[in-house]
GUDRENDREN-539019 format. One record per residue: residue number from 0; residue in one letter; x, y, z of N, C-alpha, C, O in turn. Coordinates in Angstrom, 1 decimal. Each point is the difference from the previous one (the first is absolute). Example, Ala and Ser with C-alpha at 12.3 -4.5 7.8 and 13.67 -1.06 7.14 Angstrom:
! GUDRENDREN-539019
[atom 0 "A" [13.2 -5.7 7.8] [-0.9 1.2 0.0] [0.9 1.2 0.0] [1.0 0.0 0.7]]
[atom 1 "S" [-1.4 1.1 -1.4] [0.9 1.1 0.0] [-0.8 1.1 0.8] [0.5 1.1 0.1]]
! end
This chain:
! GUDRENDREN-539019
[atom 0 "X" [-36.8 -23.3 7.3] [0.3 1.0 -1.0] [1.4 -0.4 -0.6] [1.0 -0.4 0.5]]
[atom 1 "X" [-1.2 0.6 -1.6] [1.5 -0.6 -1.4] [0.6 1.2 0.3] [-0.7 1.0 -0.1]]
[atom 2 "X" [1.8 -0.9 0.4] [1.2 1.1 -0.9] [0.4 -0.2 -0.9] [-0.1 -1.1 -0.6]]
[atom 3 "X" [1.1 2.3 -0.1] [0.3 -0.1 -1.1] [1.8 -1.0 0.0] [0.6 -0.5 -1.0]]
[atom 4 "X" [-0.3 0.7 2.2] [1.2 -1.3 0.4] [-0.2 -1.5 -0.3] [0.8 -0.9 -0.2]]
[atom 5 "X" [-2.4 0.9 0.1] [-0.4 -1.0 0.2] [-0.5 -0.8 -1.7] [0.0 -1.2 -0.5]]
[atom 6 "X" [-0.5 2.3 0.3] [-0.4 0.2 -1.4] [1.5 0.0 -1.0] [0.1 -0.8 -0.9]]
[atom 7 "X" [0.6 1.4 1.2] [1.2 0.2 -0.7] [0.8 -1.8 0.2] [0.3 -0.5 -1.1]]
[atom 8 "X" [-0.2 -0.2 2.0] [0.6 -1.4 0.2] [-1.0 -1.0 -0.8] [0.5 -1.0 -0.5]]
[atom 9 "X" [-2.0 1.1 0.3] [-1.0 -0.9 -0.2] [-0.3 -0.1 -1.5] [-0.8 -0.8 -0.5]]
[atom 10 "X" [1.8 2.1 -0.1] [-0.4 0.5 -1.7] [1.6 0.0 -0.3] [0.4 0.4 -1.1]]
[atom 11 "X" [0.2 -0.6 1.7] [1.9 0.3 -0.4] [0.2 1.2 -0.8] [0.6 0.1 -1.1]]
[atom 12 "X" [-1.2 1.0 1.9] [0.1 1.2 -0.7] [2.1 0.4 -0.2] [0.9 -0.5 0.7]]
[atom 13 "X" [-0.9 1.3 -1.7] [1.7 0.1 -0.5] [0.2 1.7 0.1] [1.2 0.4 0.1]]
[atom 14 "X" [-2.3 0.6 0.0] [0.2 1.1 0.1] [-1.4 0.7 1.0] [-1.0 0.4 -0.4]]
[atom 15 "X" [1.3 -0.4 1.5] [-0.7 1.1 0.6] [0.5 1.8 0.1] [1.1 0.5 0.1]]
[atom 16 "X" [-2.3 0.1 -0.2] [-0.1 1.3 -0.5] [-0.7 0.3 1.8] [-0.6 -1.0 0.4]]
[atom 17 "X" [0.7 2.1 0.4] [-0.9 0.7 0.6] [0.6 1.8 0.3] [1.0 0.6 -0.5]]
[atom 18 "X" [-1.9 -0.2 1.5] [0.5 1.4 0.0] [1.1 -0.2 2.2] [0.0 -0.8 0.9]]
[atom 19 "X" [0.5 1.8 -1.1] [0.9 0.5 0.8] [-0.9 0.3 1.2] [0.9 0.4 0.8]]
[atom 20 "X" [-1.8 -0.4 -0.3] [-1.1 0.0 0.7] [-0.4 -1.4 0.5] [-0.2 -0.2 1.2]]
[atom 21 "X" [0.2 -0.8 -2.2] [-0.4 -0.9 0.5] [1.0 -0.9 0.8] [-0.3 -0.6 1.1]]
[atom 22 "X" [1.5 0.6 -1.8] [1.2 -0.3 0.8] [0.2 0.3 0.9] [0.8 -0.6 0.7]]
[atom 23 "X" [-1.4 2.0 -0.2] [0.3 0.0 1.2] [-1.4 0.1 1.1] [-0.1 0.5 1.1]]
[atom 24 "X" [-0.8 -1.3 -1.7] [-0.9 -0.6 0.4] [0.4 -1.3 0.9] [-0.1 -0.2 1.2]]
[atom 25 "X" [1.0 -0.7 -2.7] [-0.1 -1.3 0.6] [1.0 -0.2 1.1] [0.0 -0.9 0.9]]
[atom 26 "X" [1.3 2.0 -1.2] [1.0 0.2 1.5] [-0.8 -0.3 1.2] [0.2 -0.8 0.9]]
[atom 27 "X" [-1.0 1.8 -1.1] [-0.8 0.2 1.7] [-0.5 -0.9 0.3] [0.1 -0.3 1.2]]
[atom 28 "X" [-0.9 -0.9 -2.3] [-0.2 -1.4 0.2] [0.3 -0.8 0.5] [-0.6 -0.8 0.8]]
[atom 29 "X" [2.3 0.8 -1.2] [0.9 -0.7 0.6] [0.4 -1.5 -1.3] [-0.7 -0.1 -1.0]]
[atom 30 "X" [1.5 -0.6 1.3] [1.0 -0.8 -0.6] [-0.9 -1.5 0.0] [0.4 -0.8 -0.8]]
[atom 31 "X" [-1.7 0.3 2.0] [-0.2 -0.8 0.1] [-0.8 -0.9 -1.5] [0.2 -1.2 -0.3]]
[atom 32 "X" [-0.9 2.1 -0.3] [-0.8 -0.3 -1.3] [0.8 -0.4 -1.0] [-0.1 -1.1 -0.5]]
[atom 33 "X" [0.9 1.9 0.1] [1.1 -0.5 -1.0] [1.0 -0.7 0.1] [0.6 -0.5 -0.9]]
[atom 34 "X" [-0.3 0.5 2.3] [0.7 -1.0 0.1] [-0.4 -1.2 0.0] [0.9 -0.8 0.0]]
[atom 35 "X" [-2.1 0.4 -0.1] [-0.6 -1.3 0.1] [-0.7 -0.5 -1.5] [-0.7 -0.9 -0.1]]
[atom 36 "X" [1.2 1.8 -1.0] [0.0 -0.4 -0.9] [1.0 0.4 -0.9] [0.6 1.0 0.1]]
[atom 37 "X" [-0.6 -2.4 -1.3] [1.0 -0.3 -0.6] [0.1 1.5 -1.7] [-0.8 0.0 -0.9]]
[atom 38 "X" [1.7 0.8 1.0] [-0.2 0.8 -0.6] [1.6 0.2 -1.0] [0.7 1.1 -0.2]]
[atom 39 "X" [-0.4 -2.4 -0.1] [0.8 -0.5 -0.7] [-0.2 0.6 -1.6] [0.7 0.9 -0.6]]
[atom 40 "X" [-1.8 -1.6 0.2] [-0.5 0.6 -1.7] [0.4 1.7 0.0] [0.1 0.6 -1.0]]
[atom 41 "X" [0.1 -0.1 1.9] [0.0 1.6 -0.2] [1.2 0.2 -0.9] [0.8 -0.9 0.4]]
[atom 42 "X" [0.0 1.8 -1.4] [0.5 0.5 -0.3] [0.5 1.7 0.0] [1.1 0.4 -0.1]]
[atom 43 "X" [-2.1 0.2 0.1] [0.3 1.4 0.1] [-1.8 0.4 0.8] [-1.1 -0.4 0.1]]
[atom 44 "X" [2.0 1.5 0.4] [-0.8 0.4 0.8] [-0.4 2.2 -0.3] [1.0 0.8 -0.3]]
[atom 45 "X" [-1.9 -0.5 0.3] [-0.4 1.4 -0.9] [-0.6 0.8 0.9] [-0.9 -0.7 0.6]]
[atom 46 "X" [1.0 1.9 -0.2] [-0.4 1.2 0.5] [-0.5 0.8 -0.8] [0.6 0.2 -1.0]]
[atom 47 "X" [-1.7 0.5 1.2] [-1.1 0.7 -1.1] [-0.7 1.5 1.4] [-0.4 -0.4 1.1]]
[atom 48 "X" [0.3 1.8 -1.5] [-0.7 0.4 0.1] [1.1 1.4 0.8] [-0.2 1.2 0.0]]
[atom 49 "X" [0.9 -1.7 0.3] [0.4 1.1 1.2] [1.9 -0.4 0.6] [0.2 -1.2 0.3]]
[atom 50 "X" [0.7 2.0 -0.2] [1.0 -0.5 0.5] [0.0 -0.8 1.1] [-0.8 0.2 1.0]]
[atom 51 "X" [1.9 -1.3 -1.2] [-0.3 -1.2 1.2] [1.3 0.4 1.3] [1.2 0.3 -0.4]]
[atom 52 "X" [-1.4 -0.4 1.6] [1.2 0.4 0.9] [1.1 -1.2 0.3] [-0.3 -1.2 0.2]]
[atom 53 "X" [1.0 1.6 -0.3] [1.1 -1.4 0.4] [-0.4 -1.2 1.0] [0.3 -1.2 -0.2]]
[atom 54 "X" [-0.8 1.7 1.1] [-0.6 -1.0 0.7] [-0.8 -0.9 -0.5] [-0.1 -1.2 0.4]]
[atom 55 "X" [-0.9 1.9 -1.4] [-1.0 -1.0 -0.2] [0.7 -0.7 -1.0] [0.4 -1.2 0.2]]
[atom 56 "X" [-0.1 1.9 -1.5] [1.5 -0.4 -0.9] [0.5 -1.8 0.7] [-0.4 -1.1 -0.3]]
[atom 57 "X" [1.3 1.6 1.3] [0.8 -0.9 0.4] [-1.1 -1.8 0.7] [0.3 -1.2 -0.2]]
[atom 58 "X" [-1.7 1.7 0.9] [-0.6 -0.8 0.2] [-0.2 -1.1 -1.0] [0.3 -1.1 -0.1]]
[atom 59 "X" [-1.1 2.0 -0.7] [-0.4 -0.8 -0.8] [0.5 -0.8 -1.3] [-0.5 -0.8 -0.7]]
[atom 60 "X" [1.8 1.4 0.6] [1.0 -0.7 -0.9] [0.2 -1.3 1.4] [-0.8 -0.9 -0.1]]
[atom 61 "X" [1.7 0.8 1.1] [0.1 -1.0 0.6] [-1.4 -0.9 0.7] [-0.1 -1.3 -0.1]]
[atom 62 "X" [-0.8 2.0 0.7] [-1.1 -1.3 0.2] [-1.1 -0.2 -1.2] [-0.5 -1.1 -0.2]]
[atom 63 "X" [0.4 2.0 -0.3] [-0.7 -0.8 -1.6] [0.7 -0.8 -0.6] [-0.3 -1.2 0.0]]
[atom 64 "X" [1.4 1.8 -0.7] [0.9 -0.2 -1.1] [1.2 -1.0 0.8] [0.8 -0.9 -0.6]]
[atom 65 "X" [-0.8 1.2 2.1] [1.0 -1.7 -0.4] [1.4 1.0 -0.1] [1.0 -0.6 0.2]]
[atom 66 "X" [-0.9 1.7 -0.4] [1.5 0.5 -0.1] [0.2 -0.2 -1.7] [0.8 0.8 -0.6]]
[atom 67 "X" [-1.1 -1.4 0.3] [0.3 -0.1 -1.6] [-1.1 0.6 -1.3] [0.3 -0.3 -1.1]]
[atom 68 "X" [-1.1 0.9 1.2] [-1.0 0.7 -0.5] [0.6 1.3 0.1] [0.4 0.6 1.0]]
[atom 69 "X" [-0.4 -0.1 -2.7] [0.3 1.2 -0.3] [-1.5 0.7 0.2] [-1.1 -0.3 -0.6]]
[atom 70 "X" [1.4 1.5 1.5] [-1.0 0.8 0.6] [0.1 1.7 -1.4] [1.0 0.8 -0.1]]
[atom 71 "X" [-2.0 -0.8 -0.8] [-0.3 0.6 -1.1] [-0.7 1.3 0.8] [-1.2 -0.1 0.3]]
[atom 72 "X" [1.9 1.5 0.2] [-1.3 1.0 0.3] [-0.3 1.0 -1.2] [0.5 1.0 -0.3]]
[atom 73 "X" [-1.6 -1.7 -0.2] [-0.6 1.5 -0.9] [-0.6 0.7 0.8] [-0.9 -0.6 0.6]]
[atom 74 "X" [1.1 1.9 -0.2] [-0.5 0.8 0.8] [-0.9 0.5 -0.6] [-1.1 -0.3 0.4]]
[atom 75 "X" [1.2 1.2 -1.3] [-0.9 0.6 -0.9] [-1.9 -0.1 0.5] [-0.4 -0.8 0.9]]
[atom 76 "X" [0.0 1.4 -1.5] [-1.6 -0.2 0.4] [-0.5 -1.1 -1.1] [0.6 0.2 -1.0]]
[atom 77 "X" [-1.5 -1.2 1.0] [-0.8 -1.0 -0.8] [-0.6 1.2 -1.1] [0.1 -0.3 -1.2]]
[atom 78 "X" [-0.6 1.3 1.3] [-0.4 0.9 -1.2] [1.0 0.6 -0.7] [0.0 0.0 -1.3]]
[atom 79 "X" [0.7 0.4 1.9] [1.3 0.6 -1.0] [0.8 -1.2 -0.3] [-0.2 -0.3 -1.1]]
[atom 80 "X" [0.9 -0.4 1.9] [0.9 -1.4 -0.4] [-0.9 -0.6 -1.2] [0.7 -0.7 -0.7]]
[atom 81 "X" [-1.6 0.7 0.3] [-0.4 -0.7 -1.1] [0.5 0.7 -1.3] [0.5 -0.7 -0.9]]
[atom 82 "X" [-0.7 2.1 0.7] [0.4 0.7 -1.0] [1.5 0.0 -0.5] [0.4 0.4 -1.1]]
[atom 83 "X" [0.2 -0.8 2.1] [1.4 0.1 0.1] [1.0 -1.7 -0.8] [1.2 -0.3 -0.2]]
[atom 84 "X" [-2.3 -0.2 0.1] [0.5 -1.7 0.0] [-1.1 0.1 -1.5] [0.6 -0.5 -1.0]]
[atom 85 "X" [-1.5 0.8 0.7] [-0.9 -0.7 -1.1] [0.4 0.0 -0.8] [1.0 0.5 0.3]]
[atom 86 "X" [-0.7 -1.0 -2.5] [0.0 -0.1 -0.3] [-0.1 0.6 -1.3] [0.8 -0.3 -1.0]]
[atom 87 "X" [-2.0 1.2 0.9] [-0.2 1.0 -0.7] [-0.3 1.6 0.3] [-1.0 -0.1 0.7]]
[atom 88 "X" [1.1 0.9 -0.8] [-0.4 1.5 1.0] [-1.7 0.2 -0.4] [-0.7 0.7 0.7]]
[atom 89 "X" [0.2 -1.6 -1.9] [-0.8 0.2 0.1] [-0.8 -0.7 -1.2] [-0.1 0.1 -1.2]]
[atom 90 "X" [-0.8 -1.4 2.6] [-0.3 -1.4 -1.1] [-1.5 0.7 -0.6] [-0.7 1.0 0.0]]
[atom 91 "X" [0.8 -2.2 -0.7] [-1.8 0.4 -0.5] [-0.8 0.1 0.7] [0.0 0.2 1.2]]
[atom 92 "X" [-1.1 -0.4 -2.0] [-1.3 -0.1 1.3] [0.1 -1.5 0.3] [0.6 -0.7 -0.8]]
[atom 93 "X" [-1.0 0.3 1.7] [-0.9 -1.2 0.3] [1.7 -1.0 0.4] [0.0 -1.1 0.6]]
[atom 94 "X" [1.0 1.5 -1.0] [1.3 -1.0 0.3] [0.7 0.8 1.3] [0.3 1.2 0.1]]
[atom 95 "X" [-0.2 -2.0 0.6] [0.7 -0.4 1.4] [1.8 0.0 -0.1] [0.6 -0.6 -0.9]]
[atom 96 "X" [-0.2 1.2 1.7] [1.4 -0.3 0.1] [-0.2 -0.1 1.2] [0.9 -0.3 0.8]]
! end
């Protein structure tokens, strides 16, 4: 099975996004997975769905991010946080923001 540690070093991803949940998924995991890959390409690192606790905060800025990855928390919900960020209050039909 691929992770996304793994996925992320093999694609030189520059912005990973997940929720506050999963981070502290991968705590409980443990340090061995990501530590064993190169997660260099990262630049910022993003929290989506729900407030993140310091602990997890702190993990994952240092064993993802390397200590130098600015940790971005949008807390907000994915349904509301979009209305808040779009473009127009209110596109046409058929166009996407």
């Amino acid at each position: 099975m691929v992770c996304c540690w793994e996925l992320a070093e093999k694609h030189r991803i520059t912005i990973f996004y997940t929720a506050p949940t999963m981070i502290r998924a991968f705590m409980r995991a443990g340090r061995r997975i990501p530590d064993g890959c190169d997660l260099s390409s990262l630049r910022l690192l993003g929290t989506v769905g729900k407030p993140i606790n310091p602990e997890a905060w702190m993990w994952h800025r240092e064993v993802i991010g390397g200590g130098r990855c600015p940790v971005l928390d949008t807390w907000w919900q994915t349904e509301t946080g979009g209305m808040m960020i779009a473009p127009s209050p209110a596109p046409p039909p058929g166009w996407m923001t």
